[in-house]
C-alpha positions in Angstrom: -16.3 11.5 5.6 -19.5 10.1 6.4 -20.1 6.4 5.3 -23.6 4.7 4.2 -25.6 2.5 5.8 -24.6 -0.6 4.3 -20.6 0.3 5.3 -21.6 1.5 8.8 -23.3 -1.6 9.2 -20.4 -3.6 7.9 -18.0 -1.8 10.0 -20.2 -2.7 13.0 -19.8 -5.9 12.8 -15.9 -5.7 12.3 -15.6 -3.6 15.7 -17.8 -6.7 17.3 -15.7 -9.0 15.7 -12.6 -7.8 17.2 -14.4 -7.5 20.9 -14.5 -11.7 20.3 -11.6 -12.0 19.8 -10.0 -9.5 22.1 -8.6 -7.3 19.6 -7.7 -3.7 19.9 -7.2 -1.5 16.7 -3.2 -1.9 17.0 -3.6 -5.7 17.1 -5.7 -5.8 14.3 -3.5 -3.3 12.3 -0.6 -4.8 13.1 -2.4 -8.0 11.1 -3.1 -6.0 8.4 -0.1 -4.2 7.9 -2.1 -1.2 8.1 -1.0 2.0 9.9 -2.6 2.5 12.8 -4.4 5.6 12.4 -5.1 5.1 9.0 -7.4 2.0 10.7 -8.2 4.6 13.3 -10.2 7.0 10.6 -11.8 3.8 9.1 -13.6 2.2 11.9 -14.6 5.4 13.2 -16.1 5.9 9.6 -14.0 9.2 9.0 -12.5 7.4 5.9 -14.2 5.1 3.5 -14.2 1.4 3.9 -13.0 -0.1 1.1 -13.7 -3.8 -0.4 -10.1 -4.7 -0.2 -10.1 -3.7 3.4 -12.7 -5.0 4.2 -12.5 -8.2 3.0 -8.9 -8.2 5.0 -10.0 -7.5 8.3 -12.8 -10.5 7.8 -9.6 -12.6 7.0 -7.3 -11.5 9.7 -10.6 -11.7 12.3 -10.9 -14.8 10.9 -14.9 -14.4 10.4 -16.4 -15.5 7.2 -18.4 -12.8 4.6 -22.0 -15.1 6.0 -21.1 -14.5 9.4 -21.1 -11.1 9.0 -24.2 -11.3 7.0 -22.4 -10.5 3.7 -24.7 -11.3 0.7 -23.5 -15.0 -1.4 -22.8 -13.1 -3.8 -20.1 -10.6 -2.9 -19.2 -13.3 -0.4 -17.7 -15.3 -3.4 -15.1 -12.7 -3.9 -12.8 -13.9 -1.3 -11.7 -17.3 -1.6 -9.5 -17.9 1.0 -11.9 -17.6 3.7 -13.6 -20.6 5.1 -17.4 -21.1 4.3 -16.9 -17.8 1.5 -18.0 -19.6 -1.7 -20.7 -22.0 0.4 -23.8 -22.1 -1.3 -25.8 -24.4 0.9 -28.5 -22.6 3.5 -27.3 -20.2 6.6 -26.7 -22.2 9.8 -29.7 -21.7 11.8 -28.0 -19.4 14.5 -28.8 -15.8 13.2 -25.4 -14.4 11.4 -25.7 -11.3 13.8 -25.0 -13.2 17.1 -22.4 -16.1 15.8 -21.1 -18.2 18.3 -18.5 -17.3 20.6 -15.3 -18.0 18.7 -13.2 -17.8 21.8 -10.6 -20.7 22.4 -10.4 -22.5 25.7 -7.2 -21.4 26.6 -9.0 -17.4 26.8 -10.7 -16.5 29.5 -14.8 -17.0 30.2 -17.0 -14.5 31.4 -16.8 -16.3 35.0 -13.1 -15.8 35.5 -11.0 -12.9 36.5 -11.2 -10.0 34.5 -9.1 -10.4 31.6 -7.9 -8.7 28.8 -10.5 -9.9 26.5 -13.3 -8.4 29.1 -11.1 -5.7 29.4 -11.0 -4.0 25.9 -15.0 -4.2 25.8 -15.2 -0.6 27.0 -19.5 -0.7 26.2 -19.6 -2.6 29.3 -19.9 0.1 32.0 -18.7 -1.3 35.2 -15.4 -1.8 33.5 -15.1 1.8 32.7 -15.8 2.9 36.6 -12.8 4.6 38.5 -12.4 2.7 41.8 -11.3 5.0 44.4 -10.5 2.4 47.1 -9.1 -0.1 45.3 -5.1 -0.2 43.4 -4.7 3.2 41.4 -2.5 1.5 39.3 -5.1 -1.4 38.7 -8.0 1.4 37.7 -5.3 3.1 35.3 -4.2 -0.1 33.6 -8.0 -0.9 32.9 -7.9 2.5 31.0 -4.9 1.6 29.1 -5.9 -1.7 28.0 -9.8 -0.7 26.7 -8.4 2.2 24.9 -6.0 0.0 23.2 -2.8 2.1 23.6 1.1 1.4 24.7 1.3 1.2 28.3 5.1 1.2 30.0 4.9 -0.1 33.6 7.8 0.8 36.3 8.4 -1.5 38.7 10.6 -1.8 41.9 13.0 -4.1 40.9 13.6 -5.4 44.4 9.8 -6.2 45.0 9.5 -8.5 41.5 12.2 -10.7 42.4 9.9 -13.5 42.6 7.8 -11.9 39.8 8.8 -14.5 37.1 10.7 -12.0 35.4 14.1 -13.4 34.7 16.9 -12.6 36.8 19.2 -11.8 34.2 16.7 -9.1 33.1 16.3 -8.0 36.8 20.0 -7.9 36.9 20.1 -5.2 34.1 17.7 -3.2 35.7 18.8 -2.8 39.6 16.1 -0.1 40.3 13.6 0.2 38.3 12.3 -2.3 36.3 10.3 -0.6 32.7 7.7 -3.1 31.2 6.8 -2.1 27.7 3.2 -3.2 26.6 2.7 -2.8 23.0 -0.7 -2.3 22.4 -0.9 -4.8 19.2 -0.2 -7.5 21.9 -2.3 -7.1 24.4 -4.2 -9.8 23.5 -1.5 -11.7 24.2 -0.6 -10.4 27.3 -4.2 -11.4 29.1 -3.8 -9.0 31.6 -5.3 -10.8 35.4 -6.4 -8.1 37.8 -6.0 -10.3 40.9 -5.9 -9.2 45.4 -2.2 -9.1 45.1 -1.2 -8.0 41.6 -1.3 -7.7 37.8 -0.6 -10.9 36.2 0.7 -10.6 32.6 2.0 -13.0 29.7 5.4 -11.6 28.9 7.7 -13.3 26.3 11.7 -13.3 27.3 13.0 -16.3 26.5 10.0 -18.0 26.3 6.6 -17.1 27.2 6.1 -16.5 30.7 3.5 -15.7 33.6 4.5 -12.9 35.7 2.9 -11.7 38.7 3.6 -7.7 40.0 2.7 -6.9 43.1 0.8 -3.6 43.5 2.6 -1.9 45.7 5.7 -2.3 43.3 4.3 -0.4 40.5 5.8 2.7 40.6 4.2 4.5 37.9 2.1 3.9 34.5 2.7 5.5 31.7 0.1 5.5 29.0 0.5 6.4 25.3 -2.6 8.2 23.5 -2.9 8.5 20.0 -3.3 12.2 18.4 -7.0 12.7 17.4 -8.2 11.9 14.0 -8.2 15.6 11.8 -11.4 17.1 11.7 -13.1 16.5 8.7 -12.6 18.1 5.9 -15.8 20.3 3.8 -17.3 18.7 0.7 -16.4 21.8 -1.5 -14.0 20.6 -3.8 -10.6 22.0 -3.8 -9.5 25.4 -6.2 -8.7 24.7 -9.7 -5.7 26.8 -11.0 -7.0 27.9 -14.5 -5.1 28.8 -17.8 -6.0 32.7 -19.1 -8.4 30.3 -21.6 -10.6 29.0 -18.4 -8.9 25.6 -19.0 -7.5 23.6 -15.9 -3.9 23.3 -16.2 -1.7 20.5 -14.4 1.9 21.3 -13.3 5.0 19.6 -12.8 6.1 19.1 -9.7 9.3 17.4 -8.1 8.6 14.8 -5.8 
């Protein structure tokens, strides 16, 4: 279902509102409480974008209606955003290039290459297959800018000094499975580094753990079904009384 200009331009700025702040599409549905392919068909403007939803992905991106160059007036609508009902004059920066909301704790554009540099897939040299480097490095790159559930199987004996727990390693003598929901991998702020992928895993608290590469067995990624092809414009059949009237019938649910 094809959207206008004004929504395409809306949705837009969503999708570059979620690439600053690291976001995937199951992240940001998981803050909406939206289903994920239902988001799916929205952003990819198979659906229409509607004012309720839009107005909660602005709040759960926390952006304001200005920043994303919302008019005053329909920006009044929602007031529990920051800056929503402000009548005084634009900041001078122009609303299509706001400043980096990033906090410091994230990583820059200098350091390693993180998850939050990792799920901008428009940037080309992070989509390039590296034939000499870790296979399982160039496969976890695909899994994390596609925004999908990745499961990681590790050699338990090589991730001993991983940071993983040892009760955990205990219940897993073999072969270790790391789960990587996609609505957190934001969270995870996945390190490539020389000697391994570094990840932010919560057990019992919230921990930095290092995985060698050559104790990643296998990846296994998760893609979502494709969106339905679109349906045609002609309207659906009417059934029709013997008068020509439509009819409606009862149906058990």
């Amino acid at each position: 279902m094809a959207q206008g200009s004004y929504s395409s331009a809306l949705l837009a700025r969503v999708r570059d509102g979620m690439k600053r702040r690291g976001l995937n599409r199951a992240a940001l549905a998981k803050r909406l409480g939206m289903d994920r392919r239902e988001l799916r068909a929205v952003l990819a403007e198979r659906e229409p974008l509607t004012v309720d939803q839009f107005f909660a992905m602005v709040e759960a991106l926390e952006l304001s209606p200005l920043e994303l160059g919302v008019p005053a007036d329909l920006a009044g609508l929602s007031l529990d955003l920051d800056d929503a009902g402000a009548s005084e004059a634009p900041p001078p920066e122009p609303p299509t290039e706001p400043e980096d909301p990033r906090q410091d704790d994230e990583p820059s554009a200098d350091g390693p290459p993180r998850l939050a540099l990792a799920v901008e897939a428009e940037e080309p040299e992070l989509m390039l297959v590296d034939p000499d480097g870790p296979q399982a490095a160039e496969m976890l790159r695909l899994g994390f800018a596609l925004g999908i559930d990745i499961t990681l199987g590790c050699a338990t004996d090589e991730v001993r000094d991983s940071g993983v727990p040892e009760s955990v390693l205990d219940s897993f003598p073999e072969l270790l499975p790391i789960r990587l929901d996609a609505a957190f991998h934001h969270a995870n702020r996945a390190e490539y580094l020389d000697e391994g992928l570094l990840l932010r895993l919560s057990f019992d608290r919230v921990r930095s753990c290092l995985f060698p590469w050559s104790a990643i067995r296998h990846v296994t990624l998760f893609p979502e079904p494709p969106l339905e092809p679109e349906a045609d414009d002609e309207p659906p059949p009417v059934d029709e009384s013997p008068s020509g009237g439509a009819t409606l019938r009862l149906v058990k649910s």
